[in-house]
KERO-116054 format. One record per atom (N, C-alpha, C, CB): residue in three letters; y, z, x. Coordinates in steps of 0.1 Angstrom, whole numbers, padded with zeros to 4 digits, always signed. Glycine has a CB too. Layout:
ALAYZX
...
//
This chain:
UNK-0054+0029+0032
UNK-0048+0029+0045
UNK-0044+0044+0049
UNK-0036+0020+0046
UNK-0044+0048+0059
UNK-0037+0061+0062
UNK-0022+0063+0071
UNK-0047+0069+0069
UNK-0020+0067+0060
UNK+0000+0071+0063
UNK+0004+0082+0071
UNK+0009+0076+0049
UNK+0011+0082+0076
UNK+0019+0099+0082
UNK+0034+0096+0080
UNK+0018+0105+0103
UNK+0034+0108+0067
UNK+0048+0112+0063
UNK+0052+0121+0067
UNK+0050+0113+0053
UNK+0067+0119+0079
UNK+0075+0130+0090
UNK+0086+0132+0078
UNK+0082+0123+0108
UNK+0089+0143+0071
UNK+0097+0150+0067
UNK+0103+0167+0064
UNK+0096+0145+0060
UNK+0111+0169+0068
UNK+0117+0180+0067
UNK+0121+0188+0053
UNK+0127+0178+0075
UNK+0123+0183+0048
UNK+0129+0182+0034
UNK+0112+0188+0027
UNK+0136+0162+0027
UNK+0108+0200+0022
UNK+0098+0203+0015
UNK+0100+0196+0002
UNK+0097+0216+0015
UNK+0102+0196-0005
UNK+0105+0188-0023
UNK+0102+0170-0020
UNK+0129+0191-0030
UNK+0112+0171-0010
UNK+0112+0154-0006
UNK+0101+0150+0000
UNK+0123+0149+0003
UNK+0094+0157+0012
UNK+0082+0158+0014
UNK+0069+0154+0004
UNK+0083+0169+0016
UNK+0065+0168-0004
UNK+0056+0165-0014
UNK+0056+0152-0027
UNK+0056+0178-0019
UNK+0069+0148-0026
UNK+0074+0138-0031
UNK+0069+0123-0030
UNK+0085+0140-0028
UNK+0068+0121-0013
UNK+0064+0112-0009
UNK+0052+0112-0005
UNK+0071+0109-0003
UNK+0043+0123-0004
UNK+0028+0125-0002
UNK+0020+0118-0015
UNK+0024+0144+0000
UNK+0028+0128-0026
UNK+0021+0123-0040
UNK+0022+0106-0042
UNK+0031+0130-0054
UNK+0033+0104-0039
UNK+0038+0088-0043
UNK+0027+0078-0032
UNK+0061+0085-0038
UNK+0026+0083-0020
UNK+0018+0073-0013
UNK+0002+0072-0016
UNK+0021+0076+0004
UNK+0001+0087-0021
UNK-0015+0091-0019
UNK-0017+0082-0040
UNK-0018+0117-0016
UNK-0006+0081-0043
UNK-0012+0076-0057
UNK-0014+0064-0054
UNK-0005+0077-0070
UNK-0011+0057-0046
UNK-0007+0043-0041
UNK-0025+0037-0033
UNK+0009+0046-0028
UNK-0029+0049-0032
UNK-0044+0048-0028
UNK-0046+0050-0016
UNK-0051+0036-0029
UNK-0031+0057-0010
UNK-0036+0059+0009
UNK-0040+0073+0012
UNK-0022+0057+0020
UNK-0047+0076+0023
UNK-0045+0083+0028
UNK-0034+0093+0034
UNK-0049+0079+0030
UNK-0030+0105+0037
UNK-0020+0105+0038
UNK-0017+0122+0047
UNK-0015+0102+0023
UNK-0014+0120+0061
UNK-0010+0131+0067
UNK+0004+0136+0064
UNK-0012+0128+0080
UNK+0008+0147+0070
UNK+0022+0150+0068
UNK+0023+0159+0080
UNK+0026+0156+0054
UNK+0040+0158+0087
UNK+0045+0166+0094
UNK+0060+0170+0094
UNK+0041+0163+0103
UNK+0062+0185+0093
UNK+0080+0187+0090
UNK+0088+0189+0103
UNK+0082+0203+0081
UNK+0081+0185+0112
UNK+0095+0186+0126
UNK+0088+0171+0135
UNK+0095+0208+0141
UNK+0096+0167+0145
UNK+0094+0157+0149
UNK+0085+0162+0164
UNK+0108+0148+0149
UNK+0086+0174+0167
UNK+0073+0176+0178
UNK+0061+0174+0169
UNK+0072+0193+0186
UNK+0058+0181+0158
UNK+0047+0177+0155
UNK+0041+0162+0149
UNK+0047+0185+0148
UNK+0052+0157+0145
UNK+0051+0141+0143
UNK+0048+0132+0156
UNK+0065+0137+0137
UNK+0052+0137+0166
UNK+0045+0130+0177
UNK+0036+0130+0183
UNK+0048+0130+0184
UNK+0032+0145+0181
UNK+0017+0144+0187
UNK+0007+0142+0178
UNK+0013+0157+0195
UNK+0009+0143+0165
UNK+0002+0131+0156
UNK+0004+0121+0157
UNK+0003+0131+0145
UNK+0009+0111+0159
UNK+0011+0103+0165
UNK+0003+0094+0180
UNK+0021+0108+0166
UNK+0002+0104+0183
UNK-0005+0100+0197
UNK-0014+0100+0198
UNK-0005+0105+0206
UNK-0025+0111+0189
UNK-0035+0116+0192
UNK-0041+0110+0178
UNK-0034+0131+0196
UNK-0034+0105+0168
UNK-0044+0100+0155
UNK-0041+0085+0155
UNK-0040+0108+0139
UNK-0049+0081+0149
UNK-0046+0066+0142
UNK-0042+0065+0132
UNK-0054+0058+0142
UNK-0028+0058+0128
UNK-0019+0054+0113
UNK-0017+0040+0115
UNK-0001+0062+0110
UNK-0021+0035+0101
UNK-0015+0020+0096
UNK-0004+0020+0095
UNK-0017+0013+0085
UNK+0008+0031+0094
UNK+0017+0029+0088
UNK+0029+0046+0090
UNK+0010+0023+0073
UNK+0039+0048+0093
UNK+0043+0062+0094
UNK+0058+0056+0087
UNK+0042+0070+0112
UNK+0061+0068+0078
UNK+0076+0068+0069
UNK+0081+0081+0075
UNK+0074+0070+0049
UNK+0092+0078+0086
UNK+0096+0088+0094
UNK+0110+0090+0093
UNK+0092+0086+0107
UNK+0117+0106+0089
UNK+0129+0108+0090
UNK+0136+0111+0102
UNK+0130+0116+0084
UNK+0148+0103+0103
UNK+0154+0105+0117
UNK+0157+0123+0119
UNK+0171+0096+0118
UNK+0166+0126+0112
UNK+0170+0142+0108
UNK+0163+0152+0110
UNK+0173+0144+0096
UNK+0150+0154+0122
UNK+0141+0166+0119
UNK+0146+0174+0132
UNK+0123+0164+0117
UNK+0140+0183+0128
UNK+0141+0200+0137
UNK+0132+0198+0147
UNK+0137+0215+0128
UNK+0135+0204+0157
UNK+0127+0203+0169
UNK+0127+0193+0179
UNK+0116+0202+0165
UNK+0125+0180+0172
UNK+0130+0174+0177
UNK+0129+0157+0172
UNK+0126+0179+0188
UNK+0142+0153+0172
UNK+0147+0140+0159
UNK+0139+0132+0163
UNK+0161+0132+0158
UNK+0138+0124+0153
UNK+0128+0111+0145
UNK+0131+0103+0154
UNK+0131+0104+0129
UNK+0140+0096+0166
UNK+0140+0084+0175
UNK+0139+0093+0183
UNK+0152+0073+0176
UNK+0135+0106+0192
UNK+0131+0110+0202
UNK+0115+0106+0198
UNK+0136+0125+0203
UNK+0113+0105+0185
UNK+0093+0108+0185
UNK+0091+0095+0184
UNK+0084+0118+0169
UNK+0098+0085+0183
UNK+0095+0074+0182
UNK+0096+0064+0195
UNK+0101+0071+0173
UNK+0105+0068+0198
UNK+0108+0062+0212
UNK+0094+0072+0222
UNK+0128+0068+0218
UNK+0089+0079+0221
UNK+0076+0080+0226
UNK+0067+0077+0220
UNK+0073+0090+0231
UNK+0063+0075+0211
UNK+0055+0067+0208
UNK+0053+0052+0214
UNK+0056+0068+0196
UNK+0062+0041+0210
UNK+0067+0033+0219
UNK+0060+0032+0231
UNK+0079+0035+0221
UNK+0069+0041+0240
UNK+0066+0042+0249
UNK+0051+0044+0259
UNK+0072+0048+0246
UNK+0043+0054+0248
UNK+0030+0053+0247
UNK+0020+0044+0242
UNK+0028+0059+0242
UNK+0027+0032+0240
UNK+0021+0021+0237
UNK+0011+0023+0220
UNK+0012+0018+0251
UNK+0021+0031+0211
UNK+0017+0033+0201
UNK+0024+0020+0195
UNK+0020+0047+0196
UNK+0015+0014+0182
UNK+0022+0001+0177
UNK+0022+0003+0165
UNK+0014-0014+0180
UNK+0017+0013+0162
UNK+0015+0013+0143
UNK+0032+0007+0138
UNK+0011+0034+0134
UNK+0034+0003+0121
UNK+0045-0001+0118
UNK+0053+0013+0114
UNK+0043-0012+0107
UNK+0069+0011+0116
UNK+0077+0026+0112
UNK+0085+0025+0102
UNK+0086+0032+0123
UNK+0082+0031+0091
UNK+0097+0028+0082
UNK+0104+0041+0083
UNK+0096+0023+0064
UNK+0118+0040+0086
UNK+0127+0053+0091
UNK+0133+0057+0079
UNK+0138+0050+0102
UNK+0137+0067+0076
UNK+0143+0072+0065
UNK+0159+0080+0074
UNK+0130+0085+0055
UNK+0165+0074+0063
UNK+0181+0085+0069
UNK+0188+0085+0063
UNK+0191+0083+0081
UNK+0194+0097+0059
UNK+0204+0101+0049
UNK+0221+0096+0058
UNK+0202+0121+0046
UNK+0222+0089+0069
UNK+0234+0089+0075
UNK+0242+0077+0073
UNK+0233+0092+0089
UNK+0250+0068+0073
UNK+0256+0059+0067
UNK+0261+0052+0078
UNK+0265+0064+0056
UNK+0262+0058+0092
UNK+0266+0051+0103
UNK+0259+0039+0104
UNK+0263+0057+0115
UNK+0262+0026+0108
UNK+0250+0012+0108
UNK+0248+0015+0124
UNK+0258-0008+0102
UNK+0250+0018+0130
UNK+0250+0023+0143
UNK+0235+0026+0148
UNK+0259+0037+0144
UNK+0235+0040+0137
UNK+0221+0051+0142
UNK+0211+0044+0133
UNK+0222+0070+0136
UNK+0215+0033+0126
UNK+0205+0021+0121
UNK+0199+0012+0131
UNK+0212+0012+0112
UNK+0209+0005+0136
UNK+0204-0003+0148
UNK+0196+0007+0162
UNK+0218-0011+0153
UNK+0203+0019+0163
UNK+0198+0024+0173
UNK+0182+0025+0171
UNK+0205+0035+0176
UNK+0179+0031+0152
UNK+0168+0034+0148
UNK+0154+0019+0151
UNK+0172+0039+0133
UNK+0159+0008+0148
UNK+0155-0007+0151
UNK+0155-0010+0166
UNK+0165-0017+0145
UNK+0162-0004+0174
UNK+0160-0006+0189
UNK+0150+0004+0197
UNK+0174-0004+0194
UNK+0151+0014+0188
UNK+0137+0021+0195
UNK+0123+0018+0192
UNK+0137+0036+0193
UNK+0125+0013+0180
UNK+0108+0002+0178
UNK+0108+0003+0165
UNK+0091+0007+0185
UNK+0112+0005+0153
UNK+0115+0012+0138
UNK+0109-0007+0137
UNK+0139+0021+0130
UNK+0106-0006+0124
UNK+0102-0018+0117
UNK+0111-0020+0106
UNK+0089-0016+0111
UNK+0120-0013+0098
UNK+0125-0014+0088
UNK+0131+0001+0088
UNK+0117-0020+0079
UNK+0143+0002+0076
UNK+0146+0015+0073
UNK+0149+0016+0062
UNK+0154+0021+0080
UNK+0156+0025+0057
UNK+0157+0028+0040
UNK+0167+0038+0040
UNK+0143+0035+0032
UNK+0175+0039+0035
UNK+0183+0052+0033
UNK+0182+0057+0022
UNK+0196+0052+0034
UNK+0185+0075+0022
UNK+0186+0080+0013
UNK+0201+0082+0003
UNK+0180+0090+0018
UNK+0196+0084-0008
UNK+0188+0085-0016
UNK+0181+0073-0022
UNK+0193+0092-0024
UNK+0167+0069-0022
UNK+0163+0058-0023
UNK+0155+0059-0037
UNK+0157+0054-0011
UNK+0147+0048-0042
UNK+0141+0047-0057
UNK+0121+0047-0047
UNK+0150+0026-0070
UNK+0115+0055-0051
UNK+0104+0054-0044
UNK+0097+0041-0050
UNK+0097+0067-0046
UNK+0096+0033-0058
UNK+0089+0020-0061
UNK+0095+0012-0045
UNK+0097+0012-0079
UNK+0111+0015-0044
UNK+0112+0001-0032
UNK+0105+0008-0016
UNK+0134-0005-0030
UNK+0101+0023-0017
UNK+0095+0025-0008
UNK+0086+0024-0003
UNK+0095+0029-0008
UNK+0078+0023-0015
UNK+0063+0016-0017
UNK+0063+0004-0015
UNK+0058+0017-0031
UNK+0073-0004-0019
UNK+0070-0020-0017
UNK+0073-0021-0004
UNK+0079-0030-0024
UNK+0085-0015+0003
UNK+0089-0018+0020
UNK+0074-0015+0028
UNK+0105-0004+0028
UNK+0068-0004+0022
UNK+0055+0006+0034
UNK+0046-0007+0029
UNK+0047+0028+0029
UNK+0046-0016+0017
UNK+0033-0024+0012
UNK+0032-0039+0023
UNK+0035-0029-0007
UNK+0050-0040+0019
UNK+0056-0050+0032
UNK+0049-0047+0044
UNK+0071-0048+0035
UNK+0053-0035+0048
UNK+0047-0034+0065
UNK+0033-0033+0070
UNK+0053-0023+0071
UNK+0023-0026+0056
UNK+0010-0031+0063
UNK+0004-0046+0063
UNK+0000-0024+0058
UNK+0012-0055+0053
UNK+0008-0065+0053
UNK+0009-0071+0065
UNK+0013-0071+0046
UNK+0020-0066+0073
UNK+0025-0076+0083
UNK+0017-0074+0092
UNK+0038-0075+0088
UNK+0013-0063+0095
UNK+0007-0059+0105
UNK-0012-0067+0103
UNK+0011-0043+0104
UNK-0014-0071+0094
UNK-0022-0078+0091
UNK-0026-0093+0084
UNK-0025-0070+0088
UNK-0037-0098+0087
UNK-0035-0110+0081
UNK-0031-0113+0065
UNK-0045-0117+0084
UNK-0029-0100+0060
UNK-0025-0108+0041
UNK-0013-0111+0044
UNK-0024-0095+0024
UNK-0007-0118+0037
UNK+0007-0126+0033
UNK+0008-0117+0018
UNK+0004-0148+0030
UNK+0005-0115+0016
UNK+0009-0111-0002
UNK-0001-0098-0004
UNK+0004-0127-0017
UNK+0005-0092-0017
UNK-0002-0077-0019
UNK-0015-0081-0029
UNK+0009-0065-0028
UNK-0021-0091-0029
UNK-0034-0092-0033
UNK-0040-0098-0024
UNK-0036-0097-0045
UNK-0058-0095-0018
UNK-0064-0098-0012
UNK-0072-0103-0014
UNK-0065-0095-0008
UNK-0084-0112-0011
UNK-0099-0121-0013
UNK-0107-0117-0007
UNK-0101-0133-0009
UNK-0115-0115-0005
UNK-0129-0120-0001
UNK-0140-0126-0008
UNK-0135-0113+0003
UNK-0144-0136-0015
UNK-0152-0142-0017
UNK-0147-0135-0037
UNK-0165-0139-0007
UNK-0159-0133-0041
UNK-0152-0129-0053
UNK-0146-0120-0058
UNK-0156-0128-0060
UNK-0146-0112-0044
UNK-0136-0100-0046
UNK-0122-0100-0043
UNK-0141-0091-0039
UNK-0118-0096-0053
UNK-0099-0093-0051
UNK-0094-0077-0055
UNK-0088-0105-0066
UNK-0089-0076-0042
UNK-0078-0064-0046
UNK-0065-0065-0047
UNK-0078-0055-0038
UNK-0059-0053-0053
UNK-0041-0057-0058
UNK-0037-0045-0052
UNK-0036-0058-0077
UNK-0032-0047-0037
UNK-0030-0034-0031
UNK-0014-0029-0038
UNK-0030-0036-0012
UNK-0008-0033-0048
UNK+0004-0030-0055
UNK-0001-0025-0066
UNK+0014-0041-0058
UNK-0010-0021-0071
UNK-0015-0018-0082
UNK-0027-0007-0085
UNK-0017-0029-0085
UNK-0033-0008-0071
UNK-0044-0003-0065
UNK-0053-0005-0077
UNK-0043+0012-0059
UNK-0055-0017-0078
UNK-0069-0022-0087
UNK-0079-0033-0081
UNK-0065-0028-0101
UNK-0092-0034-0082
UNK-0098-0040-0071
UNK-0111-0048-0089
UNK-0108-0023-0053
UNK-0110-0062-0082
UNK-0123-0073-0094
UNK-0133-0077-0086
UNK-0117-0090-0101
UNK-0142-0082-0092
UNK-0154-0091-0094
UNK-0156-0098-0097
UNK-0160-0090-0096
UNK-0153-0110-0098
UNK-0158-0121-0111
UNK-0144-0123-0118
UNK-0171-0114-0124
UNK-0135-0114-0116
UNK-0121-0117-0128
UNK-0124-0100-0134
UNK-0125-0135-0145
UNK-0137-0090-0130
UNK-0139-0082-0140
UNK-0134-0063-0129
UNK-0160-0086-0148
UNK-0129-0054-0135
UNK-0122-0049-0126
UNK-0131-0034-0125
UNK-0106-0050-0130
UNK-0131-0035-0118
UNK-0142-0025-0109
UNK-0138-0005-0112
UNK-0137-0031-0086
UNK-0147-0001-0118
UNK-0144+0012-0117
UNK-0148+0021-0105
UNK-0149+0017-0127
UNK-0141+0022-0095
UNK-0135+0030-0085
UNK-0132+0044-0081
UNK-0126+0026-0085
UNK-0134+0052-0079
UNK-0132+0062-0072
UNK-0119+0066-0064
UNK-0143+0063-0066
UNK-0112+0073-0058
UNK-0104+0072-0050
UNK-0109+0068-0036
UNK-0096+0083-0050
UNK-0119+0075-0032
UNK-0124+0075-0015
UNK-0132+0062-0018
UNK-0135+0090-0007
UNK-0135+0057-0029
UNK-0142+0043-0030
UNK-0129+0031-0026
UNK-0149+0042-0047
UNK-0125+0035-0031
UNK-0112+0025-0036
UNK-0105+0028-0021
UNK-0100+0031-0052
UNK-0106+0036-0017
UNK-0098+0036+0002
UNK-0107+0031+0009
UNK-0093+0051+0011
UNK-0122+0037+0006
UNK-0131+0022+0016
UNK-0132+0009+0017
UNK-0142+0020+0015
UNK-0129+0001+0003
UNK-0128-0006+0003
UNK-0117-0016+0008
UNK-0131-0005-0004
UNK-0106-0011+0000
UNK-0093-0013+0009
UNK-0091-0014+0025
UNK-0086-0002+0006
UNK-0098-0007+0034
UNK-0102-0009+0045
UNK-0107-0015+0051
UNK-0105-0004+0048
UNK-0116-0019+0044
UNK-0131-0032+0047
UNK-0122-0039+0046
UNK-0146-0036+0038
UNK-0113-0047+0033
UNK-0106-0059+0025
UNK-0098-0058+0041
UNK-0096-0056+0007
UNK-0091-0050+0046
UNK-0082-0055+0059
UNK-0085-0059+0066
UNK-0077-0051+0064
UNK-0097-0059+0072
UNK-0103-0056+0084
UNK-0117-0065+0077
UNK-0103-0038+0089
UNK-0115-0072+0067
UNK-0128-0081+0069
UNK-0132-0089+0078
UNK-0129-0089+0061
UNK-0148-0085+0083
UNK-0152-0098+0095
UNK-0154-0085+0105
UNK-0138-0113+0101
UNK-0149-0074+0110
UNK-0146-0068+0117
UNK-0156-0055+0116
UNK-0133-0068+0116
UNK-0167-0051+0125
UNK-0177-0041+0126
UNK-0170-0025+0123
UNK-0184-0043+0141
UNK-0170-0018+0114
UNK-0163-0001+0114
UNK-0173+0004+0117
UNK-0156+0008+0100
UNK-0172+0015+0123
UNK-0178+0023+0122
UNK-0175+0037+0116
UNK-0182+0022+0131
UNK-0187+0045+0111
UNK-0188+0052+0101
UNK-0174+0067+0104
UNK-0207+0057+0100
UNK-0176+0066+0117
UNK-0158+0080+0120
UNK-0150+0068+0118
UNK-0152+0090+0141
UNK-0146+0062+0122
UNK-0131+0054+0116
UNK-0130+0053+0102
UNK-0128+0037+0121
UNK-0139+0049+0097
UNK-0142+0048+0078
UNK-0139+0062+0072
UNK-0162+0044+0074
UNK-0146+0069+0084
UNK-0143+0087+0074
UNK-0129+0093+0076
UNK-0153+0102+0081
UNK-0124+0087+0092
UNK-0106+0092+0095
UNK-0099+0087+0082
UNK-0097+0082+0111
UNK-0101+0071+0078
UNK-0091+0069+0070
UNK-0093+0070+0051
UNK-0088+0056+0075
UNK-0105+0079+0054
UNK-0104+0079+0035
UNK-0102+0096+0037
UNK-0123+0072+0023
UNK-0100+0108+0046
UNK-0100+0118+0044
UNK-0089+0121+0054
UNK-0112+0124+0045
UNK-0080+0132+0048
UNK-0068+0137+0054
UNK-0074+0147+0061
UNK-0057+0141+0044
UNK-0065+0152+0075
UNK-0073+0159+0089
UNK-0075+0171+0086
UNK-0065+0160+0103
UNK-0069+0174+0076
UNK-0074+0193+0066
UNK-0083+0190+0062
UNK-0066+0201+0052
UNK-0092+0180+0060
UNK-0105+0180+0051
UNK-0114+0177+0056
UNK-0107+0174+0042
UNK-0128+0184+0054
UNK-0139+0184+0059
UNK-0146+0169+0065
UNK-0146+0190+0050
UNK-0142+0166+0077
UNK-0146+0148+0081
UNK-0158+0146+0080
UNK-0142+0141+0096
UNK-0170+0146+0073
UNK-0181+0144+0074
UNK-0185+0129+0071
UNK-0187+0151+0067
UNK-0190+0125+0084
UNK-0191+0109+0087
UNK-0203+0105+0077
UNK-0194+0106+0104
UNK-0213+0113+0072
UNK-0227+0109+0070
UNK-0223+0106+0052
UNK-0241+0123+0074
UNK-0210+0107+0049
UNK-0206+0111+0033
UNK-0207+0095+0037
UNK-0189+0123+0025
UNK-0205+0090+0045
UNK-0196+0076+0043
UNK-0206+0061+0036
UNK-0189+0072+0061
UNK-0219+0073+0042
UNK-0236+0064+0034
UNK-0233+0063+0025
UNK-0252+0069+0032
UNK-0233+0073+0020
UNK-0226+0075+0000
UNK-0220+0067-0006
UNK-0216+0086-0004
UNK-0207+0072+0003
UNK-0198+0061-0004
UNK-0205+0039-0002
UNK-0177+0065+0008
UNK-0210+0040+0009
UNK-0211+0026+0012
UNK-0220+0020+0000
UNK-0216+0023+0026
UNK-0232+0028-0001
UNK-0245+0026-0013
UNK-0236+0024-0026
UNK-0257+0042-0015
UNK-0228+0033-0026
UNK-0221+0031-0046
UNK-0213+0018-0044
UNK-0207+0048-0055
UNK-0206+0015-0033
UNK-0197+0000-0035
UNK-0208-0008-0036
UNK-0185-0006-0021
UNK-0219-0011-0024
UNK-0227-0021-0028
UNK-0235-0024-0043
UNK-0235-0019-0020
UNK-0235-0013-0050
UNK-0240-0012-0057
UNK-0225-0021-0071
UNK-0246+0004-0054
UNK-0215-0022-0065
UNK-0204-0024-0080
UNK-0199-0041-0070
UNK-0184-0005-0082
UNK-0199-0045-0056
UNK-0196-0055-0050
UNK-0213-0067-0053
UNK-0192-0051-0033
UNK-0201-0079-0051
UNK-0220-0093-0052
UNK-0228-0084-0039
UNK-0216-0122-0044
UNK-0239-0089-0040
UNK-0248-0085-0034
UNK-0247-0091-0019
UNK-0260-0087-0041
UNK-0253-0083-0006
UNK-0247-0089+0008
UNK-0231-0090+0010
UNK-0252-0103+0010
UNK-0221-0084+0004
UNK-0205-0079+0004
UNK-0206-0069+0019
UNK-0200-0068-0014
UNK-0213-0062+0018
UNK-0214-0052+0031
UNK-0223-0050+0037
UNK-0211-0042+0029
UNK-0227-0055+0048
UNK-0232-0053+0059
UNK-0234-0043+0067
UNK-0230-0059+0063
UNK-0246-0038+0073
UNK-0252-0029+0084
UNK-0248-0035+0096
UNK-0268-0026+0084
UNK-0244-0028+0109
UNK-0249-0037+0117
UNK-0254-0021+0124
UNK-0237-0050+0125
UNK-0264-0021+0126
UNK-0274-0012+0132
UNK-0267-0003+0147
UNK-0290-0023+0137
UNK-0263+0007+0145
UNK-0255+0014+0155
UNK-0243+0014+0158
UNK-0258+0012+0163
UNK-0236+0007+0148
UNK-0226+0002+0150
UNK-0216+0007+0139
UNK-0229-0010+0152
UNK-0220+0000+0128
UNK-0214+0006+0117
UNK-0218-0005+0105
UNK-0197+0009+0120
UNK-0203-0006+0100
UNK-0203-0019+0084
UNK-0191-0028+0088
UNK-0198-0010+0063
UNK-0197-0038+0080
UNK-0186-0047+0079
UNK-0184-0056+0067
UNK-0186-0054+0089
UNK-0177-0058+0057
UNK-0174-0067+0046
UNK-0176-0086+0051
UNK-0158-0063+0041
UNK-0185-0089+0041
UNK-0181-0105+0042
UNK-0181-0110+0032
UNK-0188-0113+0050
UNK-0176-0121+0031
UNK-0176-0132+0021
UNK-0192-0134+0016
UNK-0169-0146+0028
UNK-0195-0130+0005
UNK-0213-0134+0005
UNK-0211-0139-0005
UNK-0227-0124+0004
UNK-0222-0148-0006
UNK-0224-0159-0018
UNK-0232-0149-0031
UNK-0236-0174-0011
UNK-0223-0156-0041
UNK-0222-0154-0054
UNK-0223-0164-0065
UNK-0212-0149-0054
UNK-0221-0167-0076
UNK-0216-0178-0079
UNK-0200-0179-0087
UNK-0226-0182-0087
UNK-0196-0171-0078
UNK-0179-0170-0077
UNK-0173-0185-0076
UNK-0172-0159-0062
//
């Protein structure tokens, strides 16, 4: 999935890049809240871990336009302040959940695992399709019961398909979300990557659709 982590805090920052990106996401970053918004606006995130406290301009100013903009992605807010106040205010501008600091990054992980679920049809941090299961808490992906050696940008394609099973990608959305916006987006890599999953998923797992893009299905196995 791809994240945008808004923090000011450099240490705390790189902190939570490492922790999400081991987690198997994708993962933008921005240190003031002008720039968090117009990422925001202008990219697509499953998911943004945003500090109220930034420079330029604060975390419910960027969010409340987002909102506003009919941005829906899920928010988990971060704040070092203890008022329950600028909590609720943070939940009234459209926040999904929040967290204060100083927090243990495992329950961060679990709240951000919480919120892409919701936002999609899994109920729980392991997924199906046919014989395939992933353990988005664990970032380990099977076959048969037998567990798949993975790549990272493999292991974020997949992950993507698993959400969005049934559902046509195409090859730039597939490349936005396994490559962070500093890195070279080359959409044609994404053959690559698709040929080596087919090659480790049952056979007919991923589908062409001619101009369009791919899409994961349930294919028969003897799962």
């Amino acid at each position: 999935m791809r994240i945008l982590v808004v923090e000011d805090e450099p240490t705390l920052r790189a902190q939570l890049v490492q922790a999400i990106a081991a987690a198997g996401h994708t993962v933008e970053q921005a240190a003031d809240g002008r720039e968090a918004q117009y990422l925001g606006e202008v990219e697509d995130f499953d998911a943004v871990v945003l500090d109220l406290g930034l420079p330029v301009l604060d975390g419910l100013s960027a969010l409340r336009h987002w909102r506003a903009a009919g941005r829906g992605m899920p928010v988990l807010i971060l704040t070092a302040r203890s008022s329950w106040q600028e909590k609720v205010q943070g939940m009234d501008a459209g926040a999904d959940d929040y967290l204060a600091k100083p927090f243990h990054m495992e329950e961060l992980l679990a709240r951000l695992r919480a919120l892409l679920r919701r936002g999609s049809e899994h109920a729980s941090s392991v997924w199906h399709c046919g014989a395939i299961v992933l353990d988005t808490r664990s970032a380990r992906a099977l076959v048969d019961g037998q567990p798949l050696v993975l790549t990272s940008h493999e292991f974020k394609l997949l992950q993507l398909l698993m959400q969005r099973k049934g559902e046509v990608l195409s090859r730039t959305e597939l490349s936005e979300h396994i490559y962070s916006e500093g890195s070279d987006r080359d959409s044609n890599t994404i053959e690559v990557f698709i040929a080596r999953l087919r090659k480790k998923l049952p056979e007919g797992s991923i589908e062409t659709v001619r101009g369009l893009g791919y899409r994961l299905v349930q294919a028969d196995s003897g799962a």
